[in-house]
N, C-alpha and C positions, 0 to 999 in steps of 0.2 A: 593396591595394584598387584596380580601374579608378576610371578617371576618365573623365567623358564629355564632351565639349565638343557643346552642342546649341543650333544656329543654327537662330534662329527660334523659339527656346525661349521668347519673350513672348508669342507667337501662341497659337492655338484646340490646335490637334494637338500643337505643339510645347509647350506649356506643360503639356498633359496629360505628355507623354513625361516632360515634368523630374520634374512631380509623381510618378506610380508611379517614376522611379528610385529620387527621394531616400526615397521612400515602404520600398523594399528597403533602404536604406543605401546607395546608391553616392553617389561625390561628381560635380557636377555643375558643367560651367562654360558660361554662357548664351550664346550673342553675339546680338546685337539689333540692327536700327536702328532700331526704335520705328512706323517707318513706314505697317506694317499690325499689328502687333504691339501690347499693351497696359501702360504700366508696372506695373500694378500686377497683371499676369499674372503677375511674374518674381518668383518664389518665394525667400522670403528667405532659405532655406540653401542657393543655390547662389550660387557667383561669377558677377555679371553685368559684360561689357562690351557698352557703347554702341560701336557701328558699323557697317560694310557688308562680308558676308563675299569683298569683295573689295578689300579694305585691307589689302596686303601689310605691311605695317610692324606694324597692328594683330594681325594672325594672326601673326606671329612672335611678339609680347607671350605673347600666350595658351597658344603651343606653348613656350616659354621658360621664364616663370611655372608652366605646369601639365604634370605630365607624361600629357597625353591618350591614352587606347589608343583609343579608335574618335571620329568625328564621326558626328552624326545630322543630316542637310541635310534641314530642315522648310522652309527660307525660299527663298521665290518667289511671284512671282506670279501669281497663279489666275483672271481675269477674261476671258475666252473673248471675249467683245464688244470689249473694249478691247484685248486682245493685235491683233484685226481693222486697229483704228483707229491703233494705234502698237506695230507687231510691233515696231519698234528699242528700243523700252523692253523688251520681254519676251524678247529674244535679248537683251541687253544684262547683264539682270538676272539670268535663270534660265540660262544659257547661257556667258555672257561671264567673270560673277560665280562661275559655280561653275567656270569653270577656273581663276580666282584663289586660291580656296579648297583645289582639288587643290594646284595647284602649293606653296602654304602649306603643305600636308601635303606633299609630299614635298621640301620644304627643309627639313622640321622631323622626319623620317624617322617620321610617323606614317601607317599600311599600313592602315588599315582605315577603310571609311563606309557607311552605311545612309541612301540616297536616297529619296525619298518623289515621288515620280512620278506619274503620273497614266495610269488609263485611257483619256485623249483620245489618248493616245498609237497608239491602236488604229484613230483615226477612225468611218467607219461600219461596224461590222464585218459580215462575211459570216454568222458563225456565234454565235449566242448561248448561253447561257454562252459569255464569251471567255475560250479560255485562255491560258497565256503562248506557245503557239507561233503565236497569231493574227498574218495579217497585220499591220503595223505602217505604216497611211498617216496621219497626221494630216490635219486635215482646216483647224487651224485654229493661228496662230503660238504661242498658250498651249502646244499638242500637237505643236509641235514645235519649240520650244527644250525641251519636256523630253525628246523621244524623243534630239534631236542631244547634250542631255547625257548621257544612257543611253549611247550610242556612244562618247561621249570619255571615261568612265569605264571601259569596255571597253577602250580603247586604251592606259589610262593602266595599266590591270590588265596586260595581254600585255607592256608596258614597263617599267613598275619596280616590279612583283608587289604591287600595291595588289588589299586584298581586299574583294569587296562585295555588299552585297544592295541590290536596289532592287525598291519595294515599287511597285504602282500600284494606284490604288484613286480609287473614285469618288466618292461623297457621305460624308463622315467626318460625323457627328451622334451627339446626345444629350451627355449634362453629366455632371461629376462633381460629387464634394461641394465642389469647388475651383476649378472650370473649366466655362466655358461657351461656348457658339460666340457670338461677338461679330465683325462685318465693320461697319465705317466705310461701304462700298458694300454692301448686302444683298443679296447675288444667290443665298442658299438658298431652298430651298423652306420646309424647316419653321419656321425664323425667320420665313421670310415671311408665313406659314400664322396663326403666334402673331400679329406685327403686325396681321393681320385681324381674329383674335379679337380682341386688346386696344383695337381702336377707333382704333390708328395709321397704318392704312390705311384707304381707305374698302373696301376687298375682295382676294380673289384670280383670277387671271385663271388660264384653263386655256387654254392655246394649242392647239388641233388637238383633236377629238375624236371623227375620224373614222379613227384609228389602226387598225394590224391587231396588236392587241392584246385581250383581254378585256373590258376595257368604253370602251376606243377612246382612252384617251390614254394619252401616255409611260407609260413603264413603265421606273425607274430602278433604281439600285443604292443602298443606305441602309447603312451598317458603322457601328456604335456606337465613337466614339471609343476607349473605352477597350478596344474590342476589338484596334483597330487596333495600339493601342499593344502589348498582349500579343504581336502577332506581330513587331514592332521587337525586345522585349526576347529573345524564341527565337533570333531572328538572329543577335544578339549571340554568342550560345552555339554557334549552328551554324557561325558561319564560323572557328572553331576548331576544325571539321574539315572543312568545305565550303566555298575560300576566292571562290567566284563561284554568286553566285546571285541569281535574278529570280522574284519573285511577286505574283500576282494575289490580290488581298484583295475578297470580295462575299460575298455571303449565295445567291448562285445562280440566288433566283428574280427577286429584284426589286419592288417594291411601282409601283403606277401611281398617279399623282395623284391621282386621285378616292380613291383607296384612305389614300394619305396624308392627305389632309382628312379625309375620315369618321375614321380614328383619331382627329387632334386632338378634332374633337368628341368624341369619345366619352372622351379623355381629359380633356376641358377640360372638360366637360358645356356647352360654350359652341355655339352655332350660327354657320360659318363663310361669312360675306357671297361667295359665289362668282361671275363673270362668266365667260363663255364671247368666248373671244376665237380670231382664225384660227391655223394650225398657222405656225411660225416657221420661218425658211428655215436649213436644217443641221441639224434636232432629228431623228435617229432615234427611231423605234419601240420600242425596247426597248434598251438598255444596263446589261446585265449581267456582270459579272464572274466567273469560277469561281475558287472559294479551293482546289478540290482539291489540287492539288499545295501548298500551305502547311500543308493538314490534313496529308497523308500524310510531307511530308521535316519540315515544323516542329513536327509534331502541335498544331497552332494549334485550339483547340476553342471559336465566339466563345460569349460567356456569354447577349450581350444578342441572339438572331436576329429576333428579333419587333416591326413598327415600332412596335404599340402600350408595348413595355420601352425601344425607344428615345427614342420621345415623351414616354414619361412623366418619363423622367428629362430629359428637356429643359425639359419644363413645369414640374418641383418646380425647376429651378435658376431657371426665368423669374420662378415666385412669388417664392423666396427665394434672389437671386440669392449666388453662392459669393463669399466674400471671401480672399483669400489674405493677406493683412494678418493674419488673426487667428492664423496660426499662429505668429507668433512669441514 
């Protein structure tokens, strides 16, 4: 039986990923530092260690104790504003930390990882749907300490035949029966969207909505968590006969803010407190992703396309939020 060692496996995306493996049967082993992550995220039939996946000493443990076939790298940090204000935290972190964690695996002669990456990596793109041949400028330190780890993943592949897929993808949302998007700093939309309904914001603000879009603001990318996950788990499968690969994960067209509020309404049946505020300095028009090529080499088919399938399962986990405590 694999075993999978999944950093970052306490967090939103990561903690899905552990839940559908252990869900198949595989065995699973967590690494955390808790930091943005949630204790009680980390699912009680996997092996959990506390640390930072660039704790050489600790990643020998793990590669020692377990005999790991692939890593799934969930952990980093995601905060566009603050990577602005302290890019040395976010090279440090998502850049620094994850060549600690290579180099972990190839002292421990483990070949294989599935990178969770980010479409910022694209910056403002030229051409919408982006696909994975789009230019590659970041615009901002978050998007590029992940694009410069893309590269040294690449380098580490052509030198000591490390195999890999890296995923980029935009806004990962909705809930499972176990898992919920939960940030210590809220900087999603549809969380944020729910806060207004629930009366813990006094509202939502729409920056710019004089866009050249449909009805004049952003226009983003939305992927149901656990859709994302299903194309991790294909991965797995393909790089046992395609040891290098990069995909783009969206839904194609994209949902626009106004669009995303009126769903919640109409899923909440709640009326959402909205202000109009100026457009923000660096926000494209439209960012959207194309999953084509993950349909056709992964046959990736997502279940959830519709932001109203993905709001709803956000809002049944806000009512009743998921416990992972009860499976044991």
């Amino acid at each position: 039986m694999s075993k999978y060692l999944v950093v970052g496996g306490a967090g939103y995306i990561g903690g899905v990923c552990v839940e559908k493996m252990i869900d198949r049967g595989d065995e699973v082993v967590i690494l955390d530092n808790l930091k943005t992550g949630h204790k009680e995220n980390v699912h009680p039939k996997a092996a959990f260690y506390l640390g930072d996946k660039g704790d050489a000493a600790l990643l020998d443990k793990i590669f020692t104790e377990h005999q790991i076939d692939t890593v799934l790298d969930f952990a980093g940090l995601i905060q566009v504003g603050e990577s602005v204000k302290e890019p040395g935290k976010y090279f440090q972190n998502n850049l620094g930390q994850g060549m600690d964690l290579l180099d972990g695996m190839m002292r421990n002669n483990v070949k294989k990882i599935i990178f969770s990456s980010t479409a910022a990596v694209f910056g403002n793109p030229k051409v919408v749907p982006i696909n994975e041949e789009a230019e590659k400028e970041p615009i901002n330190p978050y998007g590029e300490s992940k694009y410069f780890f893309e590269k040294v993943i690449k380098r580490y592949s052509e030198a000591y035949g490390l195999k890999y897929t890296i995923f980029r993808y935009f806004n990962a949302c909705g809930a499972t029966t176990q898992s919920k998007e939960q940030h210590a700093q809220e900087s999603h939309l549809i969380p944020l969207v729910f806060q207004a309904v629930k009366g813990e914001r006094p509202n939502i603000a729409i920056f710019g909505t004089d866009y050249d879009t449909p009805d004049g603001t952003c226009v983003r990318d939305y992927v149901h968590v656990s859709d994302l996950i299903e194309a991790h788990l294909l991965a797995i499968q393909k790089m046992e006969t395609s040891p290098t690969n990069e995909f783009n994960l969206g839904n194609g067209n994209g949902y626009s803010v106004k669009e995303v509020i009126a769903a919640v309404e109409k899923v909440t049946g709640k009326p959402v407190p909205v202000v109009m505020g100026e457009r923000r300095a660096g926000d494209p028009a439209r960012l959207v992703a194309s999953s084509e090529k993950a349909k056709a080499e992964l046959g990736w088919v997502p279940k959830y396309p519709e932001i109203e399938q993905i709001i709803t399962s956000a809002w049944e986990a806000e009512v009743n939020p998921p416990i992972l405590k009860n499976l044991n």
